[in-house]
C-alpha positions as CSV (number, residue, x, y, z in Angstrom):
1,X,125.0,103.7,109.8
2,X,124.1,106.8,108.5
3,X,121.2,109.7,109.6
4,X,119.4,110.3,106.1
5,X,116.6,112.8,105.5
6,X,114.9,111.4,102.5
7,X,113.0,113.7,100.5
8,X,110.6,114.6,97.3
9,X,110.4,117.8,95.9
10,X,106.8,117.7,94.6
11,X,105.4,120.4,96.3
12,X,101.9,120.6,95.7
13,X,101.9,124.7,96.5
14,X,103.7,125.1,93.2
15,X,100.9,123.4,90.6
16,X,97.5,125.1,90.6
17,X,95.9,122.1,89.4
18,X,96.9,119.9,91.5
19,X,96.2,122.1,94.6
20,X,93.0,123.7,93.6
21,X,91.6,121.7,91.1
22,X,92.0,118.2,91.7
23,X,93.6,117.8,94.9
24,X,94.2,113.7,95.4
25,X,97.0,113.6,97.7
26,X,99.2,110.6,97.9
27,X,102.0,109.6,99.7
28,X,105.5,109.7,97.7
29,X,105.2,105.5,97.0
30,X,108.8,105.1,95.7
31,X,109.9,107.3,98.4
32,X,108.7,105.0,100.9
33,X,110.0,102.0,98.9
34,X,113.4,103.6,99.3
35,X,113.2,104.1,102.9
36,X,112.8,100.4,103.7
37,X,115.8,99.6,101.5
38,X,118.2,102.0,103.3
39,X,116.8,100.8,106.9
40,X,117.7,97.6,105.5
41,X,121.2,98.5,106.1
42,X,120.8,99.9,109.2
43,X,120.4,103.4,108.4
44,X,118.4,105.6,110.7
45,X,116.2,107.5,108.2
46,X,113.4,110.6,107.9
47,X,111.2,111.8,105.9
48,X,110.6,114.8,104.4
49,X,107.1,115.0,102.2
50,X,106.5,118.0,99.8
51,X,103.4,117.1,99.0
52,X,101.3,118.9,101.9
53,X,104.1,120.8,102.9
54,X,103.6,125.0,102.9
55,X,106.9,125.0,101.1
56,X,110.7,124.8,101.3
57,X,111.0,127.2,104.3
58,X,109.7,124.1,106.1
59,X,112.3,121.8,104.3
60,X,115.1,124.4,105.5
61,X,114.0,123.7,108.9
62,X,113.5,119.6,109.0
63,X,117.2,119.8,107.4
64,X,118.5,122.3,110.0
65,X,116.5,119.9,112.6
66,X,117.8,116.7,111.5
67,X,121.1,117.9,110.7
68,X,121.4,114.5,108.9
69,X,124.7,113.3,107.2
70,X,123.0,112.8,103.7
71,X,119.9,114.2,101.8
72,X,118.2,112.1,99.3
73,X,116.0,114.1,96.9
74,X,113.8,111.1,95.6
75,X,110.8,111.9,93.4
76,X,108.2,109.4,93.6
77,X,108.4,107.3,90.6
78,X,105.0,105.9,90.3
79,X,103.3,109.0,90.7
80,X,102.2,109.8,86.9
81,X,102.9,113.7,87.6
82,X,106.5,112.9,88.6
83,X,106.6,111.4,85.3
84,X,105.8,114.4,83.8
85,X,109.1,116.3,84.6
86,X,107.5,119.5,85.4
87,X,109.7,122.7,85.7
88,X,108.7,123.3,89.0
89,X,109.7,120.2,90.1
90,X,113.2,120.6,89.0
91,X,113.7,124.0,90.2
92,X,112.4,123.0,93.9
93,X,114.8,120.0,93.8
94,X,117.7,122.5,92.9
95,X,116.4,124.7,95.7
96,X,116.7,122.2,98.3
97,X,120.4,121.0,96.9
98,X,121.5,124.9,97.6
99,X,120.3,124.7,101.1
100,X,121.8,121.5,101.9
101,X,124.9,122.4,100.4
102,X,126.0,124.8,102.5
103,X,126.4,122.3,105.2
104,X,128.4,120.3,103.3
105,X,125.9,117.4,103.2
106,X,126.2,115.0,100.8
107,X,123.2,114.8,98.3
108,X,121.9,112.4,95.8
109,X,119.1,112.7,93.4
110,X,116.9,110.3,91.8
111,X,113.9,111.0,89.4
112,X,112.5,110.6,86.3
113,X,114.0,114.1,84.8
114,X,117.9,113.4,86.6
115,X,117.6,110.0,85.0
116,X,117.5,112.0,81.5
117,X,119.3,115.0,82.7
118,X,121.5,114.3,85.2
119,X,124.0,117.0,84.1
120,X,121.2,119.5,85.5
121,X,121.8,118.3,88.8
122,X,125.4,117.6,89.1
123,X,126.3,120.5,88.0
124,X,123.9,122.4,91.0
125,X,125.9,120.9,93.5
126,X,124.1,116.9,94.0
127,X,127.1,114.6,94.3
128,X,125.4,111.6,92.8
129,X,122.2,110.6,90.2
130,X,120.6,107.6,90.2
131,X,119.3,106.4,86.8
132,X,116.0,103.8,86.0
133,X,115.6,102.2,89.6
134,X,117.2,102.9,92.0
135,X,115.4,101.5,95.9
136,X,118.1,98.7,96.0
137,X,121.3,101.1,94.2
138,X,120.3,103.4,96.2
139,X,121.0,101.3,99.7
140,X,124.2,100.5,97.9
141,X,125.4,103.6,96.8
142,X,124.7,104.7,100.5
143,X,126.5,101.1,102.2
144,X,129.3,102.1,99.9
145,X,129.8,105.9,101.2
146,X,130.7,104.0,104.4
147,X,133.5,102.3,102.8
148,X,136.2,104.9,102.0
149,X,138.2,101.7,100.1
150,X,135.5,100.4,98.2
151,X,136.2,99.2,95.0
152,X,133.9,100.5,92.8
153,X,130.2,102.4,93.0
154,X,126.8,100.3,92.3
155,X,125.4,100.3,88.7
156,X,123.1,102.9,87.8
157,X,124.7,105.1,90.0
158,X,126.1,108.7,87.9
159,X,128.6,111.2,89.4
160,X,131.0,114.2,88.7
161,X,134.9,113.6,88.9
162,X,136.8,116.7,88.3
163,X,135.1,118.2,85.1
164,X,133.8,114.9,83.6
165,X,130.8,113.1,84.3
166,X,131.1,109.3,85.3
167,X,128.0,107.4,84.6
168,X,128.5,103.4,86.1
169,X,126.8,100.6,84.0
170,X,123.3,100.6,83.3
171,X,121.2,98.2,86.3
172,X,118.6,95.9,85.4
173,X,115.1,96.1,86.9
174,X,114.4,93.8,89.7
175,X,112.3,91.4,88.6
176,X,111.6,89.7,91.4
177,X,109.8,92.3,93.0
178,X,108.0,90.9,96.5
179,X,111.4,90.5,97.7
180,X,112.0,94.3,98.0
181,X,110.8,95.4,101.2
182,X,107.5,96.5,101.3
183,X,107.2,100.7,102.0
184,X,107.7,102.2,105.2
185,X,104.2,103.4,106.2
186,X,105.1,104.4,109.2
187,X,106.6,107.4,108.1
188,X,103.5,108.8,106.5
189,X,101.5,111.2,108.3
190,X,98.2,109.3,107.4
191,X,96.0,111.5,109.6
192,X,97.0,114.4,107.6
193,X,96.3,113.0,104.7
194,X,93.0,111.5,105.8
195,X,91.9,115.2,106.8
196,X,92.9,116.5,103.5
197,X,91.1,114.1,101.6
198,X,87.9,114.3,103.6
199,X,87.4,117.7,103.4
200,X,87.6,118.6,100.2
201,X,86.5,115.0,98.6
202,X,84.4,113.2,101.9
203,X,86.4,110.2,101.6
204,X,90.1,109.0,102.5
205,X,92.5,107.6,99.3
206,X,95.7,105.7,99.9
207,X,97.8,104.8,96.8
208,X,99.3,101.1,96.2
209,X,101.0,99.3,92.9
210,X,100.8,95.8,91.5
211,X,103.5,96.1,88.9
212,X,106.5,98.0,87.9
213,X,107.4,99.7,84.5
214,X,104.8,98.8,81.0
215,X,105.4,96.5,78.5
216,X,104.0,98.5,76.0
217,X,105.4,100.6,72.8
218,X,103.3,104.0,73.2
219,X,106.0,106.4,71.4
220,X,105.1,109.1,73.4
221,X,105.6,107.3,76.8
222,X,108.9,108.3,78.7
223,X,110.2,105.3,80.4
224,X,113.5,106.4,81.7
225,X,113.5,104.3,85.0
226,X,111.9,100.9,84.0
227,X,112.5,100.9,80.5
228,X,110.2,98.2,78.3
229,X,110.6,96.1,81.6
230,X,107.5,94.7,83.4
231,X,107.4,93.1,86.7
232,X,104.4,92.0,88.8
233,X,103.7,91.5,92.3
234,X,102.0,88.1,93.6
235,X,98.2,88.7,94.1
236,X,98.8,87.3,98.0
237,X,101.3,90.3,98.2
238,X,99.1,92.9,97.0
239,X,96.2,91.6,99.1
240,X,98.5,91.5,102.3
241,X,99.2,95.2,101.6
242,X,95.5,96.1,101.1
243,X,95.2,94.5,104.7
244,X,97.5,96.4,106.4
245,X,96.5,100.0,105.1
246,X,93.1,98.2,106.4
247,X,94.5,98.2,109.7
248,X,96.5,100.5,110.0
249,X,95.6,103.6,107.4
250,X,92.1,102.6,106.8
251,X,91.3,103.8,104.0
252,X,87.5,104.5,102.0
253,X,89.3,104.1,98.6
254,X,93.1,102.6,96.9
255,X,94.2,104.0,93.8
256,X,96.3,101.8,92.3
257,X,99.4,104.1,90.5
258,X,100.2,101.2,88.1
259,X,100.6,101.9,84.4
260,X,99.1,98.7,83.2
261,X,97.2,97.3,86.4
262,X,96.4,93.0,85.8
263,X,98.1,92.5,82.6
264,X,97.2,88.9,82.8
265,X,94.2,87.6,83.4
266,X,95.3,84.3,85.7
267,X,96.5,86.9,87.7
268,X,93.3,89.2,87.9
269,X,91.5,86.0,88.9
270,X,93.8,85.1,91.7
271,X,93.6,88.5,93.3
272,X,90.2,88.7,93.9
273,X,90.1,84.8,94.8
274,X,93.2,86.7,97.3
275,X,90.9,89.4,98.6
276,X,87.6,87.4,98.6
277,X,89.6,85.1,100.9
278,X,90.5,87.8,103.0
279,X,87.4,89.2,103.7
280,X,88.2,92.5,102.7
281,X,86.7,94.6,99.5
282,X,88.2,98.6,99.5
283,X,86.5,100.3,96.2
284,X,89.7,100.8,94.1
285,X,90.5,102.6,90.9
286,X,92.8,101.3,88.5
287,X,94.6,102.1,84.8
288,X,94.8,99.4,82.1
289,X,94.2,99.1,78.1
290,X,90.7,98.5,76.4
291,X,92.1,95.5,74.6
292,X,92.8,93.8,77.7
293,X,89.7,94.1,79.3
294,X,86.6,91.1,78.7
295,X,83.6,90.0,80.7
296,X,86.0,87.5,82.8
297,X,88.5,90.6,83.4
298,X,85.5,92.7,84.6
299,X,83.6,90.3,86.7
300,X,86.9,89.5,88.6
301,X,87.9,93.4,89.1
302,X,84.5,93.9,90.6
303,X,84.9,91.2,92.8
304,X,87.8,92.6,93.9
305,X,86.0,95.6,94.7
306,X,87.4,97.7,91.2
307,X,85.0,100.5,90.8
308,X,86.7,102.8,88.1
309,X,88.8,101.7,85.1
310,X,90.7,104.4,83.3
311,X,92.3,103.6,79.9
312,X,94.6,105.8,77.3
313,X,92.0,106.0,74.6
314,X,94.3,109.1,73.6
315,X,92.2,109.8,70.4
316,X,88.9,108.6,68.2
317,X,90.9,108.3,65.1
318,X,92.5,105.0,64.1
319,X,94.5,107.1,62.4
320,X,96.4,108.8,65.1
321,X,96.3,105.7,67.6
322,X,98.2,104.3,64.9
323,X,100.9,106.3,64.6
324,X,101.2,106.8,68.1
325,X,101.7,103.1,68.2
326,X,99.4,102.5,70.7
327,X,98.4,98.7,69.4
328,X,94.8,99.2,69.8
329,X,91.6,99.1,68.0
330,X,88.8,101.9,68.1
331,X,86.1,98.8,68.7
332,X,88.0,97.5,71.6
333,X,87.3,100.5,73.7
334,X,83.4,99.8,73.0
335,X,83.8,96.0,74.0
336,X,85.5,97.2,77.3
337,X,83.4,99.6,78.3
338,X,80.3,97.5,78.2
339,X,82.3,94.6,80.0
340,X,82.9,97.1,82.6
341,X,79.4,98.2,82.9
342,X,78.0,95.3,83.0
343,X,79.6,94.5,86.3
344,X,78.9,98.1,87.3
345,X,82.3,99.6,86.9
346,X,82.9,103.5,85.8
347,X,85.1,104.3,82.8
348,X,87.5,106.8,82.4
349,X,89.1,107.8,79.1
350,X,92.5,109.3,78.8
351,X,92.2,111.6,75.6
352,X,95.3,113.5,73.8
353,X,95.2,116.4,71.7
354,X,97.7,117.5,69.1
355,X,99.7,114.8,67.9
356,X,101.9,115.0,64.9
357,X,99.0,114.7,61.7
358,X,96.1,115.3,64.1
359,X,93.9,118.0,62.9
360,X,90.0,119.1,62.6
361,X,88.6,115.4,60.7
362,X,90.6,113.6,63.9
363,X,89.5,116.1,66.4
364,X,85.8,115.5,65.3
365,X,86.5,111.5,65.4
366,X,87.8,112.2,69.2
367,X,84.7,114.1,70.2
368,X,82.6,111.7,68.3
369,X,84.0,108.7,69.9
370,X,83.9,110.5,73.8
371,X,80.1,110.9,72.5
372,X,79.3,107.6,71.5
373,X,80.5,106.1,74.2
374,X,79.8,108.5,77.3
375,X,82.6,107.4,79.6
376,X,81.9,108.8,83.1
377,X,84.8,110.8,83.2
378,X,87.8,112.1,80.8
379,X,91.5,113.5,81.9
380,X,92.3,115.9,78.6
381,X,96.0,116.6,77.8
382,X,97.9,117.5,74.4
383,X,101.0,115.7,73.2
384,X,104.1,116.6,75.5
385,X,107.6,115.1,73.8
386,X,110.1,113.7,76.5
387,X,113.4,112.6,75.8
388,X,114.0,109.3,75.3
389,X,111.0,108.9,73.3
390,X,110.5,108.1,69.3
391,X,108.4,111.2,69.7
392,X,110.6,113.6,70.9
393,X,113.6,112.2,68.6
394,X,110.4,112.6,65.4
395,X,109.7,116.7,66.8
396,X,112.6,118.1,68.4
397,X,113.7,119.6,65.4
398,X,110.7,121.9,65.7
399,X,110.7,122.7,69.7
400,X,110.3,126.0,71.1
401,X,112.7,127.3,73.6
402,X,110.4,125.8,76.5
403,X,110.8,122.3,76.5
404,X,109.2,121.2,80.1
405,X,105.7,122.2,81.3
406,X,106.3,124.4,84.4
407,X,103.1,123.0,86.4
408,X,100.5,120.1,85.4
409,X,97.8,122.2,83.7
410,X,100.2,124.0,81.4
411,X,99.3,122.2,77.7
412,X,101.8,124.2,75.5
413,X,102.8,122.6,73.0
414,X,106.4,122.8,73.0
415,X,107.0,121.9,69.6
416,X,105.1,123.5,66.5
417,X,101.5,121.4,66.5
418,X,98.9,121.7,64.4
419,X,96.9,124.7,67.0
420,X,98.6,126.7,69.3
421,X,98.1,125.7,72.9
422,X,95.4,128.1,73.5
423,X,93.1,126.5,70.5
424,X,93.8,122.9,72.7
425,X,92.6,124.3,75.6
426,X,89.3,125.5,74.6
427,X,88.9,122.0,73.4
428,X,89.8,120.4,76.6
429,X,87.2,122.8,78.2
430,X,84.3,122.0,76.0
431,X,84.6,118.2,75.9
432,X,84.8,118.1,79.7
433,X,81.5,120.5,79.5
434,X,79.6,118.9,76.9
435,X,80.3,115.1,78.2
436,X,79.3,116.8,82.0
437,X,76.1,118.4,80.3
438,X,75.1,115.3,78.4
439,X,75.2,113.0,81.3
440,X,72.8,115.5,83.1
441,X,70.8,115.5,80.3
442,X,70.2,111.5,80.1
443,X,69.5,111.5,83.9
444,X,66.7,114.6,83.3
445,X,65.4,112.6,80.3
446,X,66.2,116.3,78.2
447,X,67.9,116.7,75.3
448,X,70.2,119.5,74.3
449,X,72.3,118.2,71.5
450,X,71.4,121.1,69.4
451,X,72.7,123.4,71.5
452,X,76.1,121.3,72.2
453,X,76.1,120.8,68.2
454,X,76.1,124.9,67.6
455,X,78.7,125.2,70.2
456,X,81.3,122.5,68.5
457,X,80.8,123.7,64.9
458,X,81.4,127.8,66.1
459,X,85.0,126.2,67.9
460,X,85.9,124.2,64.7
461,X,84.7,127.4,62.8
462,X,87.6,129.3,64.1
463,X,90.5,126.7,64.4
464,X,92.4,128.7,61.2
465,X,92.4,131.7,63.6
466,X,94.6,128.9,66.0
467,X,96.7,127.6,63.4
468,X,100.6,127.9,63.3
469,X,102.8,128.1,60.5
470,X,104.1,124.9,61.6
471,X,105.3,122.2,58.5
472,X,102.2,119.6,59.6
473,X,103.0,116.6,61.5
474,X,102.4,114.2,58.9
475,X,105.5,115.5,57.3
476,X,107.4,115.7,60.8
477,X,107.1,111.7,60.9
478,X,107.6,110.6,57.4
């Protein structure tokens, strides 16, 4: 058995978004997946979460406290930001292997960014990576430090030998995933959390998945640690989870961290027939696609107690969704949005800015589209290459020096778009404005579309001031 201090190094401290502007809170999910696995083989483990932490001078003293035998540094792989690879993230996770290190503990890494980089961290002093997923290589990685003669490391596991880098075989995704463990909630300071969430919001969120990984072929989308692999849960699992944060977290709201949540729609129907039969209905906010949401989808997420959708509409031109591959139809976000409002369900769009062969006709198309349809909220981001992605392979060519954001609300453009990053920004700032304003405006039955008009055309007026010398994106992915 072995005394583990598990870790994330998402501190919430280093992203001024995060902490001042949105600040939602979640436990580290995978973390806590993780931490059942390795009890699973008898390990005594603790946890160490970043995310409401004051910062790594209280990491140095949990690690000093626990004194444990191994440090696992492991990001929270349903977390959308984690996704993200931010800078800071990677530099806080090196800063935690350089305090460790000094007591000789051994230290493995797992994350989204080590999964595509693990060379980074090896090299900083982690003695092993773990690539794609990793809850059950990790118990096995850690069942195999025990045994000094063991043949042979788990798959998926990557590790330095001398000068050379050793990367085992690639591991498959679980696919049967209800017989993982479910997370250890016990090691979540929920009353922290609660507190944190009450007083800046008035409410108290938990987070929760149905599925692992996205079957989808967004070229923009990293997807270093599921790959194109797509597992679900059982609706009577995800039910019996809602009914234990019930009890024991009790929670006013579940966000549900899925990429695609209810890709089927047998399965949609069975989990609220699951948690009608339960007795229990927790407003929850999911993310899914507009083509796979209908009047049947919509009725049976409400009933379930859904009470926000959001979906990657990215952009208003077909254009664009085209070429981002994105497989869906302009008109199918207008049939999903009135299936959603019909059964009294908020939409939120996902909108991106400067992809490769977007410029002012598709920027118009995007605003016109957030117009027509007045979603109740947007999230507005500009095109951010990762590796592993057609997208990065189309663009990197033309990257800057910078090729990771260092904090969530960064938006440069790290390879040579249409605008420069500042141009994106003011766009960002007037859509959220203007879609804020108009919803006012239906409510007070007044109508300033004049005045939102007159703003819009004196931005687009100076996009040429924005411009870059770039070679346009339509030649980038011919």
């Amino acid at each position: 058995m072995h005394k583990i201090l598990l870790a994330h190094a998402f501190f919430l401290n280093n992203d001024e978004k995060q902490i001042q502007e949105k600040f939602k809170p979640y436990p580290p999910l995978a973390t806590l997946y993780a931490a059942s696995q390795l009890r699973g083989y008898g390990n005594s483990v603790s946890l160490f979460d970043a995310s409401l932490s004051s910062g790594m001078d209280e990491f140095r003293q949990t690690f000093n406290a626990l004194s444990p035998d191994i440090l696992v540094i492991y990001e929270d792989d349903f977390n959308f930001l984690t996704k993200m690879c931010l800078a800071h993230v990677r530099d806080a996770t090196l800063e935690m292997i350089h305090i460790t290190k000094k007591a000789h503990t051994i230290v493995i890494v797992h994350s989204s960014d080590a999964s595509d980089q693990p060379d980074v961290y090896l090299e900083n002093g982690a003695d092993y990576v773990i690539a794609g997923e990793a809850d059950e290589t990790l118990a096995e990685l850690v069942d195999a430090l025990s045994e000094p003669q063991a043949d042979a490391l788990p798959d998926g596991v990557i590790y330095r030998e001398k000068e050379q880098i050793i990367h085992c075989a690639k591991r498959s995704p679980q696919r049967n995933i209800d017989k993982l463990k479910p997370p250890a909630w016990d090691l979540v300071d929920f009353e922290n959390y609660r507190q944190s969430w009450t007083s800046r919001h008035g409410y108290f969120s938990v987070n929760l998945v149905s599925t692992r990984g996205c079957p989808y072929r967004c070229n923009w989308c990293a997807k270093p640690i599921w790959g194109q692999q797509y597992a679900t849960h059982s609706p009577n699992y995800v039910a019996d989870q809602i009914a234990y944060l019930h009890q024991h977290a009790e929670p006013d709201h579940i966000w549900f961290a899925d990429d695609i949540f209810g890709l089927k729609k047998l399965w949609v129907k069975q989990f609220a027939a699951a948690m009608d039969e339960r007795k229990i209905k927790i407003p929850f906010t999911i993310q899914s696609r507009a083509d796979l949401i209908d009047d049947d989808v919509a009725s049976n997420l409400a009933i379930a107690g859904c009470e926000e959708v959001w979906m990657g509409m990215e952009s208003g031109s077909q254009t664009i969704l085209d070429r981002m591959d994105k497989d869906i139809q302009i008109a199918d976000a207008r049939m999903a949005t009135a299936a959603l409002r019909q059964n009294k369900i908020k939409v939120g769009f996902f909108i991106q800015l400067g992809y490769p062969g977007e410029d002012i006709p598709e920027i118009e198309q995007t605003r016109d589209l957030i117009l027509d349809i007045l979603p109740d909220s947007i999230g507005v981001s500009v095109s951010y290459p990762l590796p592993g992605t057609s997208f990065y392979d189309k663009v990197k060519r033309q990257m800057s020096e910078k090729t990771h954001w260092q904090e969530s609300n960064d938006l440069d453009a790290v390879f040579n778009s249409t605008f420069r990053a500042d141009f994106y920004r003011k766009i960002r700032h007037h859509l959220h404005t203007e879609l804020k304003a108009t919803h006012a405006q239906h409510e007070n039955k007044v109508d300033n579309k004049i005045e939102w008009d007159t703003k819009w055309r004196q931005l687009m007026s100076s996009a040429d001031n924005f411009r870059t010398e770039a070679e346009t994106a339509i030649a980038l992915i011919s």
